[in-house]
FIFI-710736 format. One record per atom (N, C-alpha, C, O): residue in one letter; atom name; x, y, z. Coordinates in steps of 0.001 Angstrom, whole numbers, plus 500000, padded with zeros to 6 digits. Layout:
FIFI-710736
lumro res a	atom CA	east X	north Y	up Z $
...
END
This chain:
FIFI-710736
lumro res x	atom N	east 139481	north 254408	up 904742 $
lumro res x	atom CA	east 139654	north 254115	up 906141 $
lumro res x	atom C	east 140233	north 252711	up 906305 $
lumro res x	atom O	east 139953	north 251794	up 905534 $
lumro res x	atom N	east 141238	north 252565	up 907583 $
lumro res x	atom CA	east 141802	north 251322	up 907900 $
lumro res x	atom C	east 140388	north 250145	up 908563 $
lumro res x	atom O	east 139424	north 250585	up 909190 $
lumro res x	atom N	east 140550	north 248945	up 908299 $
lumro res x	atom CA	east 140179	north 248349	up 908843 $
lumro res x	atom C	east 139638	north 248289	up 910087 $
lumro res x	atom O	east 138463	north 248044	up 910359 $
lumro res x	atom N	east 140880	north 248610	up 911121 $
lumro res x	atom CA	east 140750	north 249147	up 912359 $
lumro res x	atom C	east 139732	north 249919	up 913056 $
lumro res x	atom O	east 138838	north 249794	up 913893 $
lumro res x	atom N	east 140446	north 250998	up 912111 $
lumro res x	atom CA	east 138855	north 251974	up 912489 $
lumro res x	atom C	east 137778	north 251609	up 912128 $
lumro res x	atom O	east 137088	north 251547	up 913146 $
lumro res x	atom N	east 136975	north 251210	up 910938 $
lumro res x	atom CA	east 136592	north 250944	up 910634 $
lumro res x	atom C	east 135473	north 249729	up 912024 $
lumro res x	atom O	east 134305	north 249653	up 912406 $
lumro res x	atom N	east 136686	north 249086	up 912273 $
lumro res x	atom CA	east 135887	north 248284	up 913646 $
lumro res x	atom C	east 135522	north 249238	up 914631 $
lumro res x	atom O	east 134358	north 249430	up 914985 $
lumro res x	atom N	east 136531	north 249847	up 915081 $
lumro res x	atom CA	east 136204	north 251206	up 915897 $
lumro res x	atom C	east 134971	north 251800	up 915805 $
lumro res x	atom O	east 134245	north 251918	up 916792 $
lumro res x	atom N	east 134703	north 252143	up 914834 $
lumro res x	atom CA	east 133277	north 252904	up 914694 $
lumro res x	atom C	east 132076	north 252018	up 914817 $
lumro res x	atom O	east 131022	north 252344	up 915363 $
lumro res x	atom N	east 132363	north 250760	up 914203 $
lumro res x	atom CA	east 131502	north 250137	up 914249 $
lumro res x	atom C	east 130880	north 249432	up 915924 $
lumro res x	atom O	east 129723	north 249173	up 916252 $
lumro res x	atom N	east 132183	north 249285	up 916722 $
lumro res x	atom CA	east 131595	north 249116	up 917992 $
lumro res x	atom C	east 131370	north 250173	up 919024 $
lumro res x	atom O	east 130897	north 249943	up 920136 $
lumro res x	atom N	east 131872	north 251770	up 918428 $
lumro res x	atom CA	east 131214	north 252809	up 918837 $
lumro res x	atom C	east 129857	north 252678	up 918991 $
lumro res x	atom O	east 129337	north 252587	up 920103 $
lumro res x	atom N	east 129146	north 252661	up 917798 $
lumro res x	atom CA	east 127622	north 252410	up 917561 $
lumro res x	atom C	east 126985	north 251502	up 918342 $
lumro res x	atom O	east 125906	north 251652	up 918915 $
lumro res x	atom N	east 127847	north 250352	up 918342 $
lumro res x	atom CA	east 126924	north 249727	up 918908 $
lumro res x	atom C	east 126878	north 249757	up 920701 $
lumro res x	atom O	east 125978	north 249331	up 921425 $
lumro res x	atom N	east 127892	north 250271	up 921008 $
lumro res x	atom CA	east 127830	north 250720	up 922085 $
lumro res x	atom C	east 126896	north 251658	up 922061 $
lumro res x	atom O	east 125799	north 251340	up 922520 $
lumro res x	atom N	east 127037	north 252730	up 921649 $
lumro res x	atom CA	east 125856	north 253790	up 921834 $
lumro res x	atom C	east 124375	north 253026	up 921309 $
lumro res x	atom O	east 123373	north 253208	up 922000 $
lumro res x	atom N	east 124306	north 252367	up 920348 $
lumro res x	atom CA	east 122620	north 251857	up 920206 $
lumro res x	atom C	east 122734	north 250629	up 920366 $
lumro res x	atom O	east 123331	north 250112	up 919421 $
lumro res x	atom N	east 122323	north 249697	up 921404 $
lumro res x	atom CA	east 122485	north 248246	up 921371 $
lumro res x	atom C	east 122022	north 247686	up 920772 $
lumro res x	atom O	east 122415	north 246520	up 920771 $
lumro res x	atom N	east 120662	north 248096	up 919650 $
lumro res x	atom CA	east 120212	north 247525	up 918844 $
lumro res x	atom C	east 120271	north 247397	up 917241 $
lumro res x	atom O	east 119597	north 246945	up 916314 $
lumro res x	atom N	east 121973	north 248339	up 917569 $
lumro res x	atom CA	east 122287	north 248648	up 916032 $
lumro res x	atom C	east 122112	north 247062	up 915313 $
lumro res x	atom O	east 121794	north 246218	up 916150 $
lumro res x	atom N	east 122244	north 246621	up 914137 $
lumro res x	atom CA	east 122722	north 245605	up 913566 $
lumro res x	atom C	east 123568	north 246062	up 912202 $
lumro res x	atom O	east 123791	north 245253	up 911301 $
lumro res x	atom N	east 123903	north 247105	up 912165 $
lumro res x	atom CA	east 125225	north 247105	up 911321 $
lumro res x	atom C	east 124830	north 247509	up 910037 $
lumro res x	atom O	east 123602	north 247516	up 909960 $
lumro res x	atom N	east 125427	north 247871	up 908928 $
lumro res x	atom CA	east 125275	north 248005	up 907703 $
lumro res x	atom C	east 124947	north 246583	up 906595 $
lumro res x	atom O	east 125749	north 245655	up 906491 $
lumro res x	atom N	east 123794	north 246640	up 905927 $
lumro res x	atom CA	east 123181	north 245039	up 905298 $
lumro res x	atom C	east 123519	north 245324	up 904207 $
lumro res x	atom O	east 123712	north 244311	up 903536 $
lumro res x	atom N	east 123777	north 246674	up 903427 $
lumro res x	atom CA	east 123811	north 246600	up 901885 $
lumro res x	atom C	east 122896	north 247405	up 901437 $
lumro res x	atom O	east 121972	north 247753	up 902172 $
lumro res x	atom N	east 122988	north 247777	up 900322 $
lumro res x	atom CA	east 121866	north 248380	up 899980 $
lumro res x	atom C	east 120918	north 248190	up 899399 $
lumro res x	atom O	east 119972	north 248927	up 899120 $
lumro res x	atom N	east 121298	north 246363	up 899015 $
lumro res x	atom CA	east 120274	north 245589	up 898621 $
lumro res x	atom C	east 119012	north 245323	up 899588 $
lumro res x	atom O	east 117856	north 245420	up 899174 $
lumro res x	atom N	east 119291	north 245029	up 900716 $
lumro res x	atom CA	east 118392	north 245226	up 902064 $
lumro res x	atom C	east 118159	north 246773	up 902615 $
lumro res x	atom O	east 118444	north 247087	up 903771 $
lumro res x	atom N	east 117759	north 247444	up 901915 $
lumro res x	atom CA	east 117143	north 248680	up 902232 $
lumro res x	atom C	east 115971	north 248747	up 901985 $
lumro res x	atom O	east 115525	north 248426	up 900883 $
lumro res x	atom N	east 114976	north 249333	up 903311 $
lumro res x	atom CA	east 113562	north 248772	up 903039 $
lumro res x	atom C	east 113022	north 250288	up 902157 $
lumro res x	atom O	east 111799	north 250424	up 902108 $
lumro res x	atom N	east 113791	north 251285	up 901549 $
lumro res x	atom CA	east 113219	north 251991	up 900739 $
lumro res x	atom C	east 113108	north 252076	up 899188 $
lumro res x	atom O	east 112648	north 252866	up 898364 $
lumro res x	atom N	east 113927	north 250558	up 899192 $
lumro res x	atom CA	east 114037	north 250593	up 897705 $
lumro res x	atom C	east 113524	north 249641	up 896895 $
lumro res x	atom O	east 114064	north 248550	up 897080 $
lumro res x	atom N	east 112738	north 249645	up 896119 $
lumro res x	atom CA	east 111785	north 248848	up 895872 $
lumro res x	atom C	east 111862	north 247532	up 894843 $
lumro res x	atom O	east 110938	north 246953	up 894272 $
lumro res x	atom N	east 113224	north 247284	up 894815 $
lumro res x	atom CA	east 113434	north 245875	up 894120 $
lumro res x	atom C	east 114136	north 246453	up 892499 $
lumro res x	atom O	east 114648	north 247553	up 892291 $
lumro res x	atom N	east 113970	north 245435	up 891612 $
lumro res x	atom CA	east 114654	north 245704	up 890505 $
lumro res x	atom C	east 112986	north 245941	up 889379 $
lumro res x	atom O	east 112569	north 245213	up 888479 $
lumro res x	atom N	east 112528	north 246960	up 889819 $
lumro res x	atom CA	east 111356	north 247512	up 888593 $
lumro res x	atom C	east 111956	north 247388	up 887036 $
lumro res x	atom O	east 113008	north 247855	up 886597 $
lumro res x	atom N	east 111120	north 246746	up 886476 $
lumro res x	atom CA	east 111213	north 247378	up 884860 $
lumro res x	atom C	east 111155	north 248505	up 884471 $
lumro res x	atom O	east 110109	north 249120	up 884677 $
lumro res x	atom N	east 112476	north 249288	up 883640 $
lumro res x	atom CA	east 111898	north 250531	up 883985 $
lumro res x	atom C	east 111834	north 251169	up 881842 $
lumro res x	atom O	east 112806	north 250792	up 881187 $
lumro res x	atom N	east 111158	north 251693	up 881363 $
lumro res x	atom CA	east 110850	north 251953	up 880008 $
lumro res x	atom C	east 110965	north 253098	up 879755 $
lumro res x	atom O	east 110432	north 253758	up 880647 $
lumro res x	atom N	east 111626	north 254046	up 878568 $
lumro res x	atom CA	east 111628	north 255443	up 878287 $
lumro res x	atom C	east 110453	north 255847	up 877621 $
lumro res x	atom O	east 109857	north 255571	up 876579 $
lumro res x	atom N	east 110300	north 256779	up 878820 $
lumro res x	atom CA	east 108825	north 257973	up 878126 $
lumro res x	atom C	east 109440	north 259524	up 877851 $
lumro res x	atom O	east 110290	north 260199	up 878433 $
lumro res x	atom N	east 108761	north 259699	up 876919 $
lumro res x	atom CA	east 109181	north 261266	up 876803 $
lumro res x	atom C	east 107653	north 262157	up 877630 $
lumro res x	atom O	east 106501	north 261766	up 877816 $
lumro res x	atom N	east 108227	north 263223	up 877896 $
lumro res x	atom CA	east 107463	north 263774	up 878435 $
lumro res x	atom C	east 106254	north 265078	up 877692 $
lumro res x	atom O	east 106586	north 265973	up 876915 $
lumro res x	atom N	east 105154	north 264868	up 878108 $
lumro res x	atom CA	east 104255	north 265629	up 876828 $
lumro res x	atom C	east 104330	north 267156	up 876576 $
lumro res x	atom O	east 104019	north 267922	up 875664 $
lumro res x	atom N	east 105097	north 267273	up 878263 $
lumro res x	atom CA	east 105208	north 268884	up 878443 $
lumro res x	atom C	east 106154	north 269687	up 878366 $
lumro res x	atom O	east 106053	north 270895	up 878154 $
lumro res x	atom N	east 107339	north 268945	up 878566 $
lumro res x	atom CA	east 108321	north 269386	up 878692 $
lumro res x	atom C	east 109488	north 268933	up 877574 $
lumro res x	atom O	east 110449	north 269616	up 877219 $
lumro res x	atom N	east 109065	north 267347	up 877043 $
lumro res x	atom CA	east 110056	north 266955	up 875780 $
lumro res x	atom C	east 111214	north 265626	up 876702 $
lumro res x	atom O	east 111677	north 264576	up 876255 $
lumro res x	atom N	east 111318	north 266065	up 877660 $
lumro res x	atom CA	east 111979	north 265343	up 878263 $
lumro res x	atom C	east 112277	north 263471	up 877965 $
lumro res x	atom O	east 111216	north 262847	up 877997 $
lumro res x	atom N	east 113138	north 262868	up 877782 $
lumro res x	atom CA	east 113020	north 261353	up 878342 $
lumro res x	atom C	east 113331	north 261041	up 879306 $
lumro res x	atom O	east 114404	north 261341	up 879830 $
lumro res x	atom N	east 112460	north 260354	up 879784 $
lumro res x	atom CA	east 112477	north 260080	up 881382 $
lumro res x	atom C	east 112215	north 258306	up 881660 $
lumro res x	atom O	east 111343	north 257674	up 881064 $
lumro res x	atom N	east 113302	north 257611	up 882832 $
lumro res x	atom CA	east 113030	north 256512	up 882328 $
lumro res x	atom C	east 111700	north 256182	up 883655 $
lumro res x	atom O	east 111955	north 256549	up 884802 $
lumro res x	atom N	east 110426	north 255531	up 883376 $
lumro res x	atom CA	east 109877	north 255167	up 884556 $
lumro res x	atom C	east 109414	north 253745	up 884588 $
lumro res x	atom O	east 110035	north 252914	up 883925 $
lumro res x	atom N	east 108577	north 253462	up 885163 $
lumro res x	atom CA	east 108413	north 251905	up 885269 $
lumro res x	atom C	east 107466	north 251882	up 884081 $
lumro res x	atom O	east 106943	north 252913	up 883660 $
lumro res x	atom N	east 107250	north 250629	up 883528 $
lumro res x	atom CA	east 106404	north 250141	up 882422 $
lumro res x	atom C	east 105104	north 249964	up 882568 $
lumro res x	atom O	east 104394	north 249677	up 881604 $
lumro res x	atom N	east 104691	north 250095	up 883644 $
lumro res x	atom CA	east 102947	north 250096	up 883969 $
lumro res x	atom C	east 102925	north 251749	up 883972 $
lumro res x	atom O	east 102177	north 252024	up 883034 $
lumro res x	atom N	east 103273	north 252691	up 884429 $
lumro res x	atom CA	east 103174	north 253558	up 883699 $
lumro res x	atom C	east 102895	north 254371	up 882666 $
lumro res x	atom O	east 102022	north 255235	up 882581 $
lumro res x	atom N	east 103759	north 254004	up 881835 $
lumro res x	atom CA	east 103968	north 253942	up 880500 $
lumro res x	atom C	east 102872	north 253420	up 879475 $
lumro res x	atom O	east 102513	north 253963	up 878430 $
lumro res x	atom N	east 102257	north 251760	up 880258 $
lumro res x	atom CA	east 101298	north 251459	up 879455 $
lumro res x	atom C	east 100080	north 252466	up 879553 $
lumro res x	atom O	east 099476	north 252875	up 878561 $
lumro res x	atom N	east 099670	north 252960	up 881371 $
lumro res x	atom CA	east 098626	north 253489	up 881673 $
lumro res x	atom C	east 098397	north 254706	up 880772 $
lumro res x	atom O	east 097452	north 254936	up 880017 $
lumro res x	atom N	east 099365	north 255343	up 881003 $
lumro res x	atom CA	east 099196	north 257074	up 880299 $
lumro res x	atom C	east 099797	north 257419	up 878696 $
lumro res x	atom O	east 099743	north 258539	up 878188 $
lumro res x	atom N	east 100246	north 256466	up 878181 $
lumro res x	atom CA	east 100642	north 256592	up 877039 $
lumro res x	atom C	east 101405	north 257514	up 876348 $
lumro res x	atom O	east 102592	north 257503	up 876672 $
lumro res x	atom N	east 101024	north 258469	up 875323 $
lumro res x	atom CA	east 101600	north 259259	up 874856 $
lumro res x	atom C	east 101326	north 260941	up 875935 $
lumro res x	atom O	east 101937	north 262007	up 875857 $
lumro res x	atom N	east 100296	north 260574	up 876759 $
lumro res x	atom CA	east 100006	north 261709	up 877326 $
lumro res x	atom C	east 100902	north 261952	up 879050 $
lumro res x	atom O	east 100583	north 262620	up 880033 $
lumro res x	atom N	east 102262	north 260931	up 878725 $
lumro res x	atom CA	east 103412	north 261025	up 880120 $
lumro res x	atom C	east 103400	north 262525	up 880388 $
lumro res x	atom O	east 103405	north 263364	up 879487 $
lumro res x	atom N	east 103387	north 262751	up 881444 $
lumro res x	atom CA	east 103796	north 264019	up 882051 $
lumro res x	atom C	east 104778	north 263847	up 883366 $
lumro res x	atom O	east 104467	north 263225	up 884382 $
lumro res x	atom N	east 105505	north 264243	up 883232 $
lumro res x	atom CA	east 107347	north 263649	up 884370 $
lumro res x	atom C	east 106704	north 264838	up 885797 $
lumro res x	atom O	east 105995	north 265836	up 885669 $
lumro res x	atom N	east 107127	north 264401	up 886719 $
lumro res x	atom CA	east 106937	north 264390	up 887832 $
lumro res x	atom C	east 107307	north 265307	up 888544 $
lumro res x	atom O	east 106890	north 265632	up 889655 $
lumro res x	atom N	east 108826	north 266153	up 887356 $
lumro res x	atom CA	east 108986	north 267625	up 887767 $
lumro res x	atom C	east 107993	north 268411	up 886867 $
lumro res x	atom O	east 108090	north 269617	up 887095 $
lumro res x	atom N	east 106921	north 268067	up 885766 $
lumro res x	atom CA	east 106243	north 269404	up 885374 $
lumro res x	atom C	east 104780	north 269120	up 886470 $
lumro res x	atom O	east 104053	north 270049	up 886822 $
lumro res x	atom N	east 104583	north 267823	up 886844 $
lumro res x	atom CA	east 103651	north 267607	up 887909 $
lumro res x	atom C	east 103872	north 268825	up 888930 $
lumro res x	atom O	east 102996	north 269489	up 889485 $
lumro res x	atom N	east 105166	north 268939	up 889029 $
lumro res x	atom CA	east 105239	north 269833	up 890547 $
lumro res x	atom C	east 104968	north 271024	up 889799 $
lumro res x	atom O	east 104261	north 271762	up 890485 $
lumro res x	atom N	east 105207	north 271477	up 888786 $
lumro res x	atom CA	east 105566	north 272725	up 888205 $
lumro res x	atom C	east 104353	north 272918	up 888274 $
lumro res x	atom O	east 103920	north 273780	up 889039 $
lumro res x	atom N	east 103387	north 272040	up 887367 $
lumro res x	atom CA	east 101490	north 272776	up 887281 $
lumro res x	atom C	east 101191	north 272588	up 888703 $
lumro res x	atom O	east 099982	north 272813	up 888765 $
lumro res x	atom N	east 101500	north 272375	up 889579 $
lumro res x	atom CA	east 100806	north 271779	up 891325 $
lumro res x	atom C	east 100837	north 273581	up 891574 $
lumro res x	atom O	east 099884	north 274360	up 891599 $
lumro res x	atom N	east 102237	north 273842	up 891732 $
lumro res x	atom CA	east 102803	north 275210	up 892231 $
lumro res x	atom C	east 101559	north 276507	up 891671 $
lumro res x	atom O	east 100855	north 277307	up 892287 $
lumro res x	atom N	east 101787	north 276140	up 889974 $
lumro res x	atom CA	east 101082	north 277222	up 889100 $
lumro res x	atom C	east 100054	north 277019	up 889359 $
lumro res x	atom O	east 099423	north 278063	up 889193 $
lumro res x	atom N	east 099231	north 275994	up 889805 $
lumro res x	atom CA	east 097322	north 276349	up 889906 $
lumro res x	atom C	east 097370	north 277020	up 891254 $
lumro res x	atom O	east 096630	north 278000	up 891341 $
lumro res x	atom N	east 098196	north 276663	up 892510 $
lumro res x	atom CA	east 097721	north 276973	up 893606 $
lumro res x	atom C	east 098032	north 278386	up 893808 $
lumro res x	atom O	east 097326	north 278956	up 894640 $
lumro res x	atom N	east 099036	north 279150	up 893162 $
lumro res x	atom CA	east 099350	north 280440	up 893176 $
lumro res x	atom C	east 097865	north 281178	up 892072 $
lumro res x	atom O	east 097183	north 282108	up 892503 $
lumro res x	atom N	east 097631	north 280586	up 890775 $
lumro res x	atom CA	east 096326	north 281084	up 890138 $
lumro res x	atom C	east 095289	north 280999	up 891401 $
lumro res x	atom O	east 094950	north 282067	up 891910 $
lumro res x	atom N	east 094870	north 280007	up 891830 $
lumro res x	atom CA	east 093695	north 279947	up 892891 $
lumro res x	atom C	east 094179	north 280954	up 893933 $
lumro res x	atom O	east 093516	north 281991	up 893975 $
lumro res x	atom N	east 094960	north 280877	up 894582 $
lumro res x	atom CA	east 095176	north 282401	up 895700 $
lumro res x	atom C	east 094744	north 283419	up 894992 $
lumro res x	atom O	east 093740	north 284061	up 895300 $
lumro res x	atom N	east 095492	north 283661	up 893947 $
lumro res x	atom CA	east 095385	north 285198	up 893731 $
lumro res x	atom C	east 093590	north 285504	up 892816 $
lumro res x	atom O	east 093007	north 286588	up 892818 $
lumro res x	atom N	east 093260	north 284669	up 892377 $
lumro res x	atom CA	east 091766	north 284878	up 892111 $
lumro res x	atom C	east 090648	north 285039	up 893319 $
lumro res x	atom O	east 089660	north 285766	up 893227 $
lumro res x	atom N	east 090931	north 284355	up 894290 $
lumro res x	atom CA	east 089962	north 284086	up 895028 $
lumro res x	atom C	east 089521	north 285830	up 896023 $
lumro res x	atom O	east 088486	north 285749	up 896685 $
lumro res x	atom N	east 090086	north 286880	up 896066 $
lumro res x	atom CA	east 090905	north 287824	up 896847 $
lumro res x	atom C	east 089731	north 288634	up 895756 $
lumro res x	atom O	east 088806	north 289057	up 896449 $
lumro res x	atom N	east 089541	north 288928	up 894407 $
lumro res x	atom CA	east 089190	north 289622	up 893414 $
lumro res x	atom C	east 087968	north 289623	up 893248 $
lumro res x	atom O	east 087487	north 288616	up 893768 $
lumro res x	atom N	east 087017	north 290431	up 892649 $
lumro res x	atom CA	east 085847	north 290974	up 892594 $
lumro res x	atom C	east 085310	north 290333	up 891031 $
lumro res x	atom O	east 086058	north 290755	up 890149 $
lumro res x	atom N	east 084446	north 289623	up 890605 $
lumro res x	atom CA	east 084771	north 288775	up 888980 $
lumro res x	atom C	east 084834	north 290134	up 888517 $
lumro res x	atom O	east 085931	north 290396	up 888025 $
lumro res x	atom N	east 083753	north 291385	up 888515 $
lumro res x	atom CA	east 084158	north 292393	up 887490 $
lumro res x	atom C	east 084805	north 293584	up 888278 $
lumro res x	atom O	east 084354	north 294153	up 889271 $
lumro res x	atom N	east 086143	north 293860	up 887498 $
lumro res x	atom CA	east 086880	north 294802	up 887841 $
lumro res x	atom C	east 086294	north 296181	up 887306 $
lumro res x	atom O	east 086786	north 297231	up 887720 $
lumro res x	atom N	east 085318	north 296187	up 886451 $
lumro res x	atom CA	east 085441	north 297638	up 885926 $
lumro res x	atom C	east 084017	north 298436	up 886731 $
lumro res x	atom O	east 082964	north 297798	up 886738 $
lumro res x	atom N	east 084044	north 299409	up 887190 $
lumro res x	atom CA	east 082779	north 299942	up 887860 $
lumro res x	atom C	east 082181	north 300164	up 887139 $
lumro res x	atom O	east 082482	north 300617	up 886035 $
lumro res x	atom N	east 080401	north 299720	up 887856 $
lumro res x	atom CA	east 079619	north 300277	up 886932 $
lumro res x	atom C	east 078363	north 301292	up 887001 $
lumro res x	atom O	east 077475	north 301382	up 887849 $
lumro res x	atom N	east 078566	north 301934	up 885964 $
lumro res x	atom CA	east 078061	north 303772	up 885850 $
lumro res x	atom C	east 076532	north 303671	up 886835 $
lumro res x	atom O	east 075835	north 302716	up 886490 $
lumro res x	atom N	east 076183	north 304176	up 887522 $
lumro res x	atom CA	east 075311	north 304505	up 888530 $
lumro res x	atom C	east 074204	north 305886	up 887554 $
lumro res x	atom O	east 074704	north 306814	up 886917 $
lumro res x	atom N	east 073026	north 305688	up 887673 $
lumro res x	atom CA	east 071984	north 307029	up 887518 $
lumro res x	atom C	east 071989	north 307462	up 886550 $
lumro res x	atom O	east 071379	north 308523	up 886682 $
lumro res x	atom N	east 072541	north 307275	up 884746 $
lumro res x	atom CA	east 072538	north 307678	up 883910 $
lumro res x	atom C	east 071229	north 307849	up 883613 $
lumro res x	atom O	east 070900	north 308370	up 882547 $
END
């Protein structure tokens, strides 16, 4: 994009939100959390290397588990717990008056 426009849009906005203040960078983005140390773990479940922060790493050690098999066992217990809870513990009937 030209310059021009570029202004264009920019005093679009601020016409429409008077309280815009413009684009800061993405260094000033309040979702990002600075420059973390970040250390490779492999993952216990999956094999994976994954890089995460170093307090991490110290906490859980060899027993890392990455954050997509987190979701993966989250999913798998809560589908085991539904479908148990519905069930009778013994399925097989039992013989009456012999």
């Amino acid at each position: 994009m030209s310059r021009r426009k570029d202004r264009e849009r920019i005093l679009a906005m601020r016409r429409a939100n008077p309280d815009y203040a413009g684009f800061r960078g993405s260094d000033q983005e309040p979702s990002r959390t600075g420059d973390t140390p970040l250390a490779a773990a492999v993952c216990s479940v999956c094999g994976r290397k994954r890089n995460v922060p170093v307090g991490t790493v110290m906490e859980q050690g060899e027993a890392f588990v990455c954050l997509s098999c987190q979701q993966k066992g989250e999913e798998g217990s809560s589908e085991d717990e539904s479908g148990a809870e519905g069930e009778p513990e013994s399925a097989t009937p039992t013989p009456q008056g012999s």
